[in-house]
C-alpha positions, 0 to 999 in steps of 0.5 A, a space after each residue: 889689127 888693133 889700130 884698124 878697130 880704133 880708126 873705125 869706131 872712132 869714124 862710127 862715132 864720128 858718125 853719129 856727131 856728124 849726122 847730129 850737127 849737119 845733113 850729112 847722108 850716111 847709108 851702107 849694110 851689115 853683111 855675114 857670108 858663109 861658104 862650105 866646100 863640097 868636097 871637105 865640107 869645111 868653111 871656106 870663107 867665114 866673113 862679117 862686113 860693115 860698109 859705110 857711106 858718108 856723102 855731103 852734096 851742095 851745089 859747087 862741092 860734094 864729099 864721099 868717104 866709103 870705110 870697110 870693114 871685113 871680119 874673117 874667122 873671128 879673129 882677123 880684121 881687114 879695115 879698108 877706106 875704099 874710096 875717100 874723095 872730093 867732088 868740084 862743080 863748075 860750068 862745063 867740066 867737073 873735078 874729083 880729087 882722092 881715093 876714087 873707083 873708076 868703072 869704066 868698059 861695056 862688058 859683063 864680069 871681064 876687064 878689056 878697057 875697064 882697067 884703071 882700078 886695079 882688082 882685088 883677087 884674094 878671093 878670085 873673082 867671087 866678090 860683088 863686082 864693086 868690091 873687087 875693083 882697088 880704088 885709086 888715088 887720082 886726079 879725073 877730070 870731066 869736061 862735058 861737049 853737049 851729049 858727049 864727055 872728056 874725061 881725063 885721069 892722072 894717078 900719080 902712086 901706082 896700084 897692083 893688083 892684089 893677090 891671095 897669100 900663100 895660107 888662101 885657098 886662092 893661092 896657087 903655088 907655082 911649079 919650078 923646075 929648081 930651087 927658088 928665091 924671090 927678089 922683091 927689090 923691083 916690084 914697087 913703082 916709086 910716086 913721081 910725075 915720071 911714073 904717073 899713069 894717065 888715061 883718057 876716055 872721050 864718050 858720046 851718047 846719040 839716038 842710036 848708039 852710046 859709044 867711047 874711045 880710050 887710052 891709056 899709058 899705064 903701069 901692067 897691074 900685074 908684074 913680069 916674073 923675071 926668071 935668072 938661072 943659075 948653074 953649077 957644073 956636074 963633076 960626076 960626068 966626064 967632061 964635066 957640064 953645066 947643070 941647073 942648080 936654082 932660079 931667082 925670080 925677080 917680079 918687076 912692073 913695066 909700061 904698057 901703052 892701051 888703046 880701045 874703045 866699046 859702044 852699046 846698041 838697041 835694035 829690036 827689043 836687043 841690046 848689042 854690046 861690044 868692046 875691044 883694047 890693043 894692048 902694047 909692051 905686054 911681057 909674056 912668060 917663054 919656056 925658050 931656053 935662049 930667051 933671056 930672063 924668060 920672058 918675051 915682049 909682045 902685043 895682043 887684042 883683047 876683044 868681047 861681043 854681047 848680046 842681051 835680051 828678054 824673053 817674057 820675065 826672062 832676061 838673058 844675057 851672053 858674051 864672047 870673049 877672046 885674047 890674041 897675041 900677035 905676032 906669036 913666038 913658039 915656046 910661049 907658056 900663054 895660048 896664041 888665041 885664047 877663047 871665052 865665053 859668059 852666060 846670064 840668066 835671071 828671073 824675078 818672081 813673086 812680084 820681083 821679090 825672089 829672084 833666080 839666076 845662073 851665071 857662067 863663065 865657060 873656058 872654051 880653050 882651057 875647057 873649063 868653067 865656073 858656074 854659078 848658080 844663085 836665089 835670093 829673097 828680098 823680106 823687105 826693101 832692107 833685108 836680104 837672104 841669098 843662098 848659091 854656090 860656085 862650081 868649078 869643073 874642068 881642066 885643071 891646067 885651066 883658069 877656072 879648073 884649077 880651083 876644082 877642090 875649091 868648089 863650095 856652097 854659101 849664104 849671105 844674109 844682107 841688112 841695107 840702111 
């Protein structure tokens, strides 16, 4: 902890020199956020963030450094250097080079082809959209065709997504029918050109449509949970039989190869939104006693359709979300098809200084939700105050269910510079 304070003073006062000497432009916001839960009425999350943004742009080169700093409960620190990259200019075609965030994907608050950076889900899905996504050492080249792109990525050291500890309220504690131990000695994906992720986006925009097709040969961000039983005999019966004893759990990354692609349409006044993936070699868990390591390998489609649109200052906004594996295997602990959808509502008031909006994500198989609703009020260009609340209900078996006692109520006062 101690280190990370220094590394960021020292970048704060490096800061100031720099800003001093050169025409380096240096932007970011201070932020405190403070959420209560309903049921207990503790402080679920204490948090004060420092976000800074250093860039330095010339006609053939640029520079981007995004440090962060996050202070939880007082006492914890968690410094991140969030993105860390260099920019090429050439005639037709650019380089970024270093820790970068890739976006890619037409959808709203869901990951179908938006999947190069990884997520940050130590606290769920709760954080702003650019904070959630890991940034990614990598290589991304553009190479630009009149109104279209190529865009090529390498990523030579692989990311994971990253989980909440065993001590978060985030953290869902999974149920073993036996005695459990983990063995870690294959969760980790060695740097080498043989395990480097490459991916591939050719996107085009015409009077009618804006549209891209994707690929990728990844690493799953997630590991398969390889599953060995052990057994023991059972001396009180007669003939004696074997009996589960424990289980170890060996959490390992595999290959998956994803192809897909989105588009997004205006007609009439409406926004049509659309984007699909085909994902193949996806390990799923089986709760088969005669598959091995119980897990099975298939194939799936994740798809969604949106919808946006305005009636008078009202912007409204939905999606249909669904999974489906193929060729499906009974015993599967995931659905065969798996239903979702979001609704957006917002409303900017008071010459668009306050604003109101409700977002919802609506579990249609796993018959749940997590709603949230949310106002804010600009005081200035610099200064914010938002005031919300993240509501779950539902099944707790669900997605969004399960974090019921989780359900709280916060505040965020912002200051931009």
């Amino acid at each position: 902890m101690r280190t990370n304070v220094i590394i960021f003073m020292l970048l704060i006062t490096a800061s100031f020199y720099t800003k001093a000497q050169e025409k380096v432009d240096i932007s970011g916001f201070a932020r405190t956020y403070e959420g209560v839960t309903v049921d207990s009425g503790n402080f679920a999350i204490v948090q004060q963030t420092l976000n800074l943004n250093f860039e330095k742009r010339g006609e053939k080169v640029a520079f981007k450094a995004n440090p962060m700093l996050y202070l939880y409960n007082a006492d914890s620190i968690n410094f991140t250097m969030r993105e860390i990259y260099a920019d090429m200019y050439f005639k037709n075609f650019d380089l970024r080079i270093g820790k970068q965030q890739i976006v890619w994907g037409k959808a709203d608050g869901v990951f179908i082809t938006d999947i190069v950076s990884p997520l940050n889900l130590t606290e769920f899905l709760l954080p702003d959209f650019d904070e959630i996504r890991t940034g990614v050492t990598a290589l991304k080249f553009d190479y630009y065709i009149g109104n279209s792109t190529l865009e090529l990525i390498a990523i030579p050291q692989f990311t994971p997504t990253t989980r909440p500890d065993a001590n978060s309220i985030w953290y869902i504690q999974p149920e073993f029918p036996a005695p459990t131990a983990f063995d870690w000695s294959k969760s980790k994906i060695k740097p080498s050109l043989e395990n480097t992720e490459v991916f591939g986006r050719w996107s085009a925009m015409t009077s009618k449509v804006d549209f891209d097709l994707m690929g990728g040969y990844t690493w799953d961000d997630n590991p398969t949970m390889h599953v060995q039983k052990n057994f023991g005999m059972d001396t009180t019966t007669t003939p004696p039989h074997p009996i589960l004893t424990d289980l170890t759990i060996t959490p390992e990354h595999h290959r998956l190869t994803v192809a897909g692609g989105s588009f997004s349409s205006e007609i009439k006044g409406f926004i049509l939104r659309g984007e699909a993936a085909y994902y193949n070699g996806k390990y799923f868990q089986t709760e088969d006693p005669m598959v091995e390591d119980a897990i099975i390998k298939k194939d799936y489609i994740n798809y969604v359709v949106g919808l946006d649109f305005s009636i008078g200052s009202v912007k409204l906004s939905g999606q249909f979300i669904q999974k489906y594996i193929l060729d499906y295997s009974d015993g599967m602990i995931d659905d065969e098809i798996n239903n979702m959808a979001t609704a957006l509502i917002h409303y900017d008031m008071l010459r668009e200084t306050l604003h109101l909006e409700l977002f919802s994500y609506i579990g249609l198989t796993g018959e749940d939700a997590l709603i949230r609703p949310k106002i804010s009020y600009d005081f200035d260009d610099s200064f914010n105050i938002l005031i919300g609340a993240n509501i779950f209900v539902g099944d707790r078996a669900g997605q969004f269910g399960q974090y019921q006692d989780n359900t709280m109520a916060y505040m965020k006062i912002k200051y931009n510079f």
